[in-house]
N, C-alpha and C positions, 0 to 999 in steps of 0.2 A: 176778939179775933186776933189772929198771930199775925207778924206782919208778912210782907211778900219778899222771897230771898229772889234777886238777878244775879245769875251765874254768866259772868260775859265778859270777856277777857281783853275786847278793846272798847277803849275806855269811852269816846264818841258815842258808839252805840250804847254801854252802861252807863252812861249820862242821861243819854236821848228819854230810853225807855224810862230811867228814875223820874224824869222829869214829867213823861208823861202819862207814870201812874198816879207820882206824886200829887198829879191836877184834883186830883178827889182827898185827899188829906190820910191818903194809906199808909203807913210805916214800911217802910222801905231797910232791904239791908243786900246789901250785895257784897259778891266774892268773884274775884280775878279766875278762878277756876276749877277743878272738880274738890284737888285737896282743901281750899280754902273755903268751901261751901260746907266741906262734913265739918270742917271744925266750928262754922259760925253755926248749922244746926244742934252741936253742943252746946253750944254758949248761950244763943237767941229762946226767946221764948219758942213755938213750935209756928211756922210759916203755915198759913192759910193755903199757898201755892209755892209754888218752883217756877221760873224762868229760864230755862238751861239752853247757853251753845255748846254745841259740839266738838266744833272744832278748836280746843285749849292748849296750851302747854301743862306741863305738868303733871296734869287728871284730865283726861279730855272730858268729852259728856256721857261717852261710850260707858268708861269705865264709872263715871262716878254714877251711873244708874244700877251699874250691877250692884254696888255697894253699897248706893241706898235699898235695894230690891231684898238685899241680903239682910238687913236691918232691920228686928221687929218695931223700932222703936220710930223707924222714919218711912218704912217700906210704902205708908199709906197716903203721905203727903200727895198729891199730883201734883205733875209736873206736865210742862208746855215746854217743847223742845220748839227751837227755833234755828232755823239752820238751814242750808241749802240744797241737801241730802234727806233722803227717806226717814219716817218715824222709826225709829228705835222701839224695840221691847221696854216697855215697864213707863213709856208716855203715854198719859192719860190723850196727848194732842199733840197734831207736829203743824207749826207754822213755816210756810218757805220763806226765807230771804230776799228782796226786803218785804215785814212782814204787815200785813192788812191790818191797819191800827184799827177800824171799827171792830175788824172779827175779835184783833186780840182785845179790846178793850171787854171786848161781853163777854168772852171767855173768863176773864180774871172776874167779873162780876160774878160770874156761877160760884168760885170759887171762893170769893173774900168778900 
């Protein structure tokens, strides 16, 4: 199984969340924001799951789902949008801010 990509751009909270997928011994790879997430799905083996915020510099989350949406190659990943704003087209799941760690934990289990 691939490991799980956090897309999350301050760093406390992509810590927090590493640390507390990392508690089950998952592979872990995160990216500061949408451009830096296509490039680590180039690079990475292929993620089990997506972690994505929304609100980024750069690539928000808006955009980097069109772009995964457009992708045969990643289109299929799910993704869990986390954020304090509405789900998004093309999230499998929307968590609001700050988010229910039991929910997300069994969510990423569906997935990885």
């Amino acid at each position: 199984m691939g490991p799980l990509l956090i897309v999350e751009d301050e760093i406390a909270v992509r810590d927090a969340l590493t640390e507390l997928v990392n508690k089950d011994g998952r592979e872990i790879v995160t990216a500061n924001d949408g451009q830096e997430a296509l490039a680590r799905l180039a690079e990475v083996p292929r993620p089990c799951l997506i972690l994505l915020d929304l609100m980024m510099p750069r690539m928000n989350g808006w955009e980097f789902l069109q772009r995964k949406s457009a992708d045969p190659l990643i289109a299929d990943i799910p993704t869990i949008v986390l954020s304090g704003s509405g789900r998004p087209a093309g999230a499998a799941h929307h968590l609001t801010k700050p988010v229910d760690v039991n929910r997300l934990l069994t969510l990423i289990d569906q997935y990885c």
